[in-house]
matplotlib code that plots the C-alpha trace (Angstrom):
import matplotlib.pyplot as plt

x = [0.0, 1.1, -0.6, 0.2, -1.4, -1.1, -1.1, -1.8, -1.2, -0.8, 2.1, 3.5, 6.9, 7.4, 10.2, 12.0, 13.1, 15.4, 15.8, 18.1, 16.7, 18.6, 17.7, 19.3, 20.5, 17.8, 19.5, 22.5, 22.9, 23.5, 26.5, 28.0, 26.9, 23.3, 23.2, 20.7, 22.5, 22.1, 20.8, 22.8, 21.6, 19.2, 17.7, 14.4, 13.7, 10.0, 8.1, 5.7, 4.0, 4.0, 0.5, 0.3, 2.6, 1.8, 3.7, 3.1, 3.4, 2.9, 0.5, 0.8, -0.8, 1.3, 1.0, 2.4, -0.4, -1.5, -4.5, -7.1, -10.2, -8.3, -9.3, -7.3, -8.6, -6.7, -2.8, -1.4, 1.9, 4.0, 6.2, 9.1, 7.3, 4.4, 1.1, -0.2, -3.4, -4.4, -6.3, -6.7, -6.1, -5.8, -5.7, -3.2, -3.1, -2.6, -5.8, -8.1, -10.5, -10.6, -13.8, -13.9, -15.7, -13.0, -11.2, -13.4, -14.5, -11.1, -8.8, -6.2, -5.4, -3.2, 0.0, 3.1, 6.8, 8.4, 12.4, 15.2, 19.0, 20.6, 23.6, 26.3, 28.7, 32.0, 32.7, 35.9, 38.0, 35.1, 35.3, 37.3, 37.3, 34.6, 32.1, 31.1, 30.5, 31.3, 29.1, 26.3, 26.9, 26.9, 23.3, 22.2, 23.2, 21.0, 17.9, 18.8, 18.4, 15.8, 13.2, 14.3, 13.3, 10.2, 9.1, 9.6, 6.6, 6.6, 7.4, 9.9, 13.6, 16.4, 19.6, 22.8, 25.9, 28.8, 31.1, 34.7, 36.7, 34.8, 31.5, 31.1, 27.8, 27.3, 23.8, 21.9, 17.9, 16.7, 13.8, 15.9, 16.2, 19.1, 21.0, 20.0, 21.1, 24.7, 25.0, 24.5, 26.9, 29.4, 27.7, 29.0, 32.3, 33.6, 34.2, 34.1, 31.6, 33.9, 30.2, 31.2, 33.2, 31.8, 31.4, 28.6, 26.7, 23.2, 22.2, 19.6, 19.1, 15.6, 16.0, 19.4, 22.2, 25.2, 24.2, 24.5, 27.3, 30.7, 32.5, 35.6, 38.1, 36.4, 33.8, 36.8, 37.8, 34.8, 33.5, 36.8, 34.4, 31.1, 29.7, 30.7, 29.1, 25.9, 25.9, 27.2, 24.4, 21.6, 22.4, 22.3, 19.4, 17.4, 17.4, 14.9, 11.4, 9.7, 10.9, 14.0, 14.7, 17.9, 18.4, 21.8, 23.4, 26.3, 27.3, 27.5, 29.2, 30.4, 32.7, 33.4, 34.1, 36.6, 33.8, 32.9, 29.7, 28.5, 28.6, 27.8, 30.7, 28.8, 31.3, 29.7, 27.2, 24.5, 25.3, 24.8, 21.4, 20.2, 21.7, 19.7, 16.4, 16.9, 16.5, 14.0, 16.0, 15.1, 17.7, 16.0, 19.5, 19.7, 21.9, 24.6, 26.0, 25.3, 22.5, 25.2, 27.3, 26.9, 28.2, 27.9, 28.5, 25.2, 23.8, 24.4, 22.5, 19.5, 19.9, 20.1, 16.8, 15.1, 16.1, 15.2, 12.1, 13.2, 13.8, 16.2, 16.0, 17.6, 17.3, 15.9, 16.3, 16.5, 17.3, 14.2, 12.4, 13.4, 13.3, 10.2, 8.9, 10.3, 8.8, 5.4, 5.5, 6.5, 4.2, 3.9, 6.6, 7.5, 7.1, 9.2, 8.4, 10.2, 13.9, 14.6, 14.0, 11.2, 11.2, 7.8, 6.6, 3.6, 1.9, -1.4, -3.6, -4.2, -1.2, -1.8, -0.6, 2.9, 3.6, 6.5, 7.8, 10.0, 11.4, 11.0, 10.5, 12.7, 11.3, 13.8, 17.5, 19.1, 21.5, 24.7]
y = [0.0, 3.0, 6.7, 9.9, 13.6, 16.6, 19.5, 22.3, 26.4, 29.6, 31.5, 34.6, 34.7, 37.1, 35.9, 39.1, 37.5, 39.1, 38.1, 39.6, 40.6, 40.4, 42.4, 40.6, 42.0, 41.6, 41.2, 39.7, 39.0, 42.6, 44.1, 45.6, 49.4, 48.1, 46.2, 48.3, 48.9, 46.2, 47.4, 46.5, 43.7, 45.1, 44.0, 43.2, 43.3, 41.7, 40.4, 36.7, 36.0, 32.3, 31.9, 28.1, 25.1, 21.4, 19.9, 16.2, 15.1, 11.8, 11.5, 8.4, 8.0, 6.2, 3.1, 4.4, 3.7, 6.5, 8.5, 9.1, 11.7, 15.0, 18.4, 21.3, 22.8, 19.8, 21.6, 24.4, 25.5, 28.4, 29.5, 31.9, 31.7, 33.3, 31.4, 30.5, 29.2, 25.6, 25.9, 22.3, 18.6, 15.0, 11.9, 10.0, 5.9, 3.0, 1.1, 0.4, -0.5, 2.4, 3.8, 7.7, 8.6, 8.2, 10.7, 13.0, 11.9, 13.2, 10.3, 10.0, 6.0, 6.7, 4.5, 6.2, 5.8, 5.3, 6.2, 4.8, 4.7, 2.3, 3.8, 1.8, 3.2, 0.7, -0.4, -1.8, 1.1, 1.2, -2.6, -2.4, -3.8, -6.4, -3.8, -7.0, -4.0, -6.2, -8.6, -5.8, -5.1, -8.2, -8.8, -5.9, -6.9, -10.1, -8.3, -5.6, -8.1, -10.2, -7.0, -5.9, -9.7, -9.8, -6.5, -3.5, -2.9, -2.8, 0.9, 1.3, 2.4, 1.9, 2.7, 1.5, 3.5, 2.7, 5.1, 4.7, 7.4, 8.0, 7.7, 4.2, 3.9, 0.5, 0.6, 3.4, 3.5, 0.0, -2.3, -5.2, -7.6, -9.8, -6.2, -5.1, -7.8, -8.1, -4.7, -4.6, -7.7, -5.3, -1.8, -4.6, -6.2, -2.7, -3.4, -1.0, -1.4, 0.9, 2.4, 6.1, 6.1, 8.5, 4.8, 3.6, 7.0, 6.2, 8.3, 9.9, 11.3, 10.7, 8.6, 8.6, 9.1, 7.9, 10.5, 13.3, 12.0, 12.9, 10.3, 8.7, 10.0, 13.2, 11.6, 10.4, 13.3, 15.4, 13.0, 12.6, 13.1, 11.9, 15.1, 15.7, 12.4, 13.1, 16.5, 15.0, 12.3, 14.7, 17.4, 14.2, 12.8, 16.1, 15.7, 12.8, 14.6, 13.0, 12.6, 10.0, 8.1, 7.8, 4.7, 4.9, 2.4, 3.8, 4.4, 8.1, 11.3, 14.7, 15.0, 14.6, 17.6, 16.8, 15.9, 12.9, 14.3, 14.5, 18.0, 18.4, 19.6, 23.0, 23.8, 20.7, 19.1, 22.6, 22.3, 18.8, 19.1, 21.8, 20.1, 17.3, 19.2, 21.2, 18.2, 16.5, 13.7, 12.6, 10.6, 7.3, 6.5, 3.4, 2.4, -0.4, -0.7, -3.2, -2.2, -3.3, -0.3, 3.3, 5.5, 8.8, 9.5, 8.2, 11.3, 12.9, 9.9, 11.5, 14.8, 14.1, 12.4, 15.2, 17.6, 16.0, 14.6, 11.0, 8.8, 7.0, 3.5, 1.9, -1.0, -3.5, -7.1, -7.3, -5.0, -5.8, -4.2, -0.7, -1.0, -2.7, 0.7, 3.0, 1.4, 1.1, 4.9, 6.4, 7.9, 11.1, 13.8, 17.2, 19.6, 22.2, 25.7, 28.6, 29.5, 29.5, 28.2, 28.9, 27.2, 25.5, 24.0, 21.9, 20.7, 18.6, 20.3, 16.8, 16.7, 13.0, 12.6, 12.6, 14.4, 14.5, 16.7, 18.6, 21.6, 23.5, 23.7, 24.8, 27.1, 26.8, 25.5, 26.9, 23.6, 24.2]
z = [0.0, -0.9, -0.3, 0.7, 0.3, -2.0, 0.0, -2.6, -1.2, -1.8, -1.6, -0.2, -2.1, -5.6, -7.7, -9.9, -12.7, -15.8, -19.5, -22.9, -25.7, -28.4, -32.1, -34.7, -37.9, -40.1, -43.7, -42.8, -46.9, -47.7, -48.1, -45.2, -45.9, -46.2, -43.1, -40.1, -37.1, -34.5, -31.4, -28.1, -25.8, -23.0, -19.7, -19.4, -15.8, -14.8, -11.8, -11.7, -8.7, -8.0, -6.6, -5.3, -4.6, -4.7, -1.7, -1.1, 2.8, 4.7, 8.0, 10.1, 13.3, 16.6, 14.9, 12.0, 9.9, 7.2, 8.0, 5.5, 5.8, 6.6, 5.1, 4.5, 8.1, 9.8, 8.9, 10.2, 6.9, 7.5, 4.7, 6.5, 9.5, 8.2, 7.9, 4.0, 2.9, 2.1, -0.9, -1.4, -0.5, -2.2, -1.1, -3.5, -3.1, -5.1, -2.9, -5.4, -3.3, -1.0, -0.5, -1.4, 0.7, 4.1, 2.0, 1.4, -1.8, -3.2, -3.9, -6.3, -7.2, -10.4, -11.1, -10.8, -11.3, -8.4, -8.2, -5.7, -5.4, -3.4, -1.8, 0.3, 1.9, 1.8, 5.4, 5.4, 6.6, 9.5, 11.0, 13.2, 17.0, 16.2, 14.8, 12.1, 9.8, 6.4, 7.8, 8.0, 4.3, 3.2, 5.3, 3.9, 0.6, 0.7, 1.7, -0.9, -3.3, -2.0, -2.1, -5.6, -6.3, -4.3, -3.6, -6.5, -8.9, -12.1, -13.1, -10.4, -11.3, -9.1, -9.4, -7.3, -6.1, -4.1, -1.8, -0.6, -1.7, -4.5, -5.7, -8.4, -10.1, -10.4, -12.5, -13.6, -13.5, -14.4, -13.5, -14.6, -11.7, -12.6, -13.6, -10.3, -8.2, -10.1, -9.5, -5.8, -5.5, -7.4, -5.0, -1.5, -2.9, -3.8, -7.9, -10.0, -12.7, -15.2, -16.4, -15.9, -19.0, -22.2, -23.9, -21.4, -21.4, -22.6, -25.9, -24.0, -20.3, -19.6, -17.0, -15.9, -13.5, -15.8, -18.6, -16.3, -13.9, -14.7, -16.8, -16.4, -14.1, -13.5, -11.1, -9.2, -8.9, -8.1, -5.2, -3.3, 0.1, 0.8, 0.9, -2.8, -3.5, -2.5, -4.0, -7.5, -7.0, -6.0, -9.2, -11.7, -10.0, -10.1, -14.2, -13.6, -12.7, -9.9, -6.2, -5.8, -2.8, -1.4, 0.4, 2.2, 3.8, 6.2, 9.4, 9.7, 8.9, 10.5, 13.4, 17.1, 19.3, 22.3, 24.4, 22.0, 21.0, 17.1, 15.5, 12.0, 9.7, 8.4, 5.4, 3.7, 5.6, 4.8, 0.7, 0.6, 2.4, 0.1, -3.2, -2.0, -1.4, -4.9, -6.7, -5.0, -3.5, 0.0, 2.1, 3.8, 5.9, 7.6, 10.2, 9.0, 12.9, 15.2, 17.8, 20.2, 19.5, 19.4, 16.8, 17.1, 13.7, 13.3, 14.0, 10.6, 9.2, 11.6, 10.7, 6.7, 6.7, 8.8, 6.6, 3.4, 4.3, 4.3, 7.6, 9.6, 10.2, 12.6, 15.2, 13.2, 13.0, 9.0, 6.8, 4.6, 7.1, 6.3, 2.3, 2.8, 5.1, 2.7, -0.5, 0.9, 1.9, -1.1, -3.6, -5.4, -5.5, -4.7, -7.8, -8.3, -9.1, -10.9, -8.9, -5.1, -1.9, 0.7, 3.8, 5.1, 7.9, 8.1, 11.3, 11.9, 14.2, 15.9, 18.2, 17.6, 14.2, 12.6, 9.7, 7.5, 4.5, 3.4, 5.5, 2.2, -2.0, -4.5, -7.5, -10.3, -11.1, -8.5, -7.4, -5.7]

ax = plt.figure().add_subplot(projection="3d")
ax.plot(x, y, z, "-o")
ax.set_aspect("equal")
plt.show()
C-alpha cells in the first residue's frame, strides 16, 4: 500500500526574474553598408507572482499507519514563519478498493513511477574492534536483493551507487532484476563497474544518473568526500522529474568535538542538504552498525533524513524491514516551481498525528 497527500497552497513569495533581448541583424545578406545597425543587448527586468505550490506530505498516526479523511482545516503551513493558505487537498493511493468517501471523496489512485537509489557506503576502513560491519553489508546486501526480487513494482527504477573514496555507479535507473542484483553484489564487494566512462553513457538522459554523472576519471575526482558524493548524486538525479529516494546504507558522517559528541561539519554538511532538497531527493539513511554499538556519527545519518524529508531507520532485525517501510510509503513527488527556496513547515492540528515533509520547496534551477 502506498498513499500519501497533495497538500496544494498559496504563496506569499514574488520571484524578480530578468531576461536579454537580443535584435538581430535583419539582412544579414547585404552588403556591409546596407546592413541596419544592430541594437545592443538590453535588460528586461520583470516580476511573476507564484500563486500556489503542490507539496506532497505523509500523515501516520502512533502506529504508523497512514491517516485518510483529513481536510485542509486539519494543517497548520507556515512558509518563513508566516502562515499561507491551504487551498486544497488530495488523497493520492494505489488502494483500489478504497472507499472515497473516508477521504473526502477526493482520492487520487493513479499508477506512478516510483524512483530509488541504493547507496552503500564501503565499510571496510570502519570494521574495526569487532564492529562485524562487512558482515552488516553483506546482510544488507542479501535483503537488498531479496526485495528488488520480491518487492519493487513494475514501473519502479532503481539505481545503485557505491562510496569509498569515490563515488562508483554501479547501475543506472533499471527495473531489470538480474542487472539489479549483479550490480548490488558489485555496490558490496567494492568493484568497480567501469560504467562512468563517455562509452557507457546512454544516448539519452531521460532517466538517468550515468548521462549526467561525470565520466571517467572526472567523477573520481569530483567525489573525493562523501559530501561531494551526494551532492554529484543529487544534481544528476534532479534531471529525472519526480521525487527520488535515497536509500543509504552507512554508518554516519560529520565530526566529534573533544567531548565525543557528534557535530555536524557546516562547510559541507549545509550544501549537501540543500543540493539534496533542490533536486528533490530525500535521504532514507539506515543504520549499518550493530545495535550493540553506538556510533555517534550516526547522528548525521539523523539529521540528513530530517532535513530532506526522508527517515532513519535503525534498530531492526533485518534489513528488509526498512526497504520494505520506505517502498510502501513512497508515492507522489515534490514539484518544483520557478527559482529558489522557501522554507515550510507543516503541522497537523491533531497533536496526535505525525507528519512529514520537506522543510521547504525549490522554485527553479538553483542547485549548488
Amino acid at each position: 500500500m502506498k498513499s500519501q497527500l497533495h497538500l496544494v497552497f498559496r504563496l506569499l513569495s514574488r520571484l524578480s526574474i530578468a531576461a536579454f533581448v537580443c535584435f538581430l541583424p535583419l539582412f544579414a545578406a547585404l552588403p556591409a553598408k546596407a546592413q541596419p545597425a544592430v541594437a545592443p543587448e538590453t535588460e528586461f527586468t520583470g516580476e511573476v507572482t507564484v500563486s500556489e505550490v503542490l507539496l506532497d506530505i505523509l500523515v501516520t498516526d502512533k502506529q504508523g499507519n497512514v491517516v485518510v479523511g483529513l481536510e485542509p482545516g486539519d494543517f497548520v503551513v507556515e512558509e518563513d514563519g508566516k502562515p499561507v493558505e491551504v487551498s486544497d487537498l488530495v488523497f493520492y493511493s494505489n488502494r483500489k478498493l478504497l472507499d472515497p468517501s473516508a477521504t473526502g471523496g477526493k482520492i487520487n489512485t493513479a499508477t506512478q513511477r516510483r524512483y530509488f537509489i541504493l547507496f552503500f557506503q564501503q565499510q571496510q576502513r570502519n570494521d574495526t574492534n569487532g564492529a562485524r560491519l562487512l558482515t552488516r553489508q553483506m546482510e544488507a546486501a542479501r535483503d537488498a536483493r531479496l526485495w528488488v526480487k520480491k518487492q519493487i513494482l513494475l514501473d519502479d527504477w532503481i539505481a545503485v551507487v557505491s562510496y569509498d573514496n569515490r563515488l562508483i555507479l554501479h547501475s543506472d535507473f533499471s527495473n531489470d532484476k538480474s542487472a539489479l542484483t549483479r550490480a548490488i553484489n558489485s555496490a558490496v564487494t567494492g568493484k568497480d563497474a567501469g560504467t562512468q566512462w563517455p562509452s557507457r553513457a546512454p544516448a539519452t538522459g531521460e532517466i538517468s544518473l550515468l548521462y549526467y554523472l561525470p565520466k571517467g576519471n572526472a567523477l573520481r575526482d569530483e567525489t573525493k568526500t562523501i559530501y561531494d558524493a551526494l551532492q554529484t548524486l543529487a544534481r544528476a538525479a534532479g534531471n529525472t522529474v519526480g521525487r527520488k529516494n535515497l536509500v543509504m546504507f552507512a554508518t554516519g558522517f560529520g565530526e566529534i568535538n573533544d567531548l565525543g559528541i557528534y557535530r555536524p561539519d557546516k562547510r559541507y554538511f549545509e550544501p549537501t542538504v540543500q543540493a539534496l532538497n533542490n533536486n528533490n531527493v530525500a535521504a532514507y539513511t539506515v543504520e549499518m552498525a550493530p545495535s550493540t554499538i553506538e556510533y555517534q556519527l550516526a547522528n548525521g545519518l539523523h539529521q540528513l533524513a530530517d532535513e530532506t524529508g526522508g527517515r532513519y531507520q535503525f534498530n531492526f532485525t533485518r534489513f528488509l524491514t526498512p526497504l520494505k517501510e520506505i517502498a510502501s510509503e513512497n508515492s507522489g513527488y515534490y514539484p518544483q516551481g520557478e527559482s529558489g527556496f522557501q522554507r515550510v513547515e507543516v503541522n497537523a492540528r491533531n497533536q496526535e498525528f505525525k507528519v512529514r515533509s520537506r522543510e521547504g520547496y525549490n522554485y527553479g534551477s538553483t542547485s549548488p
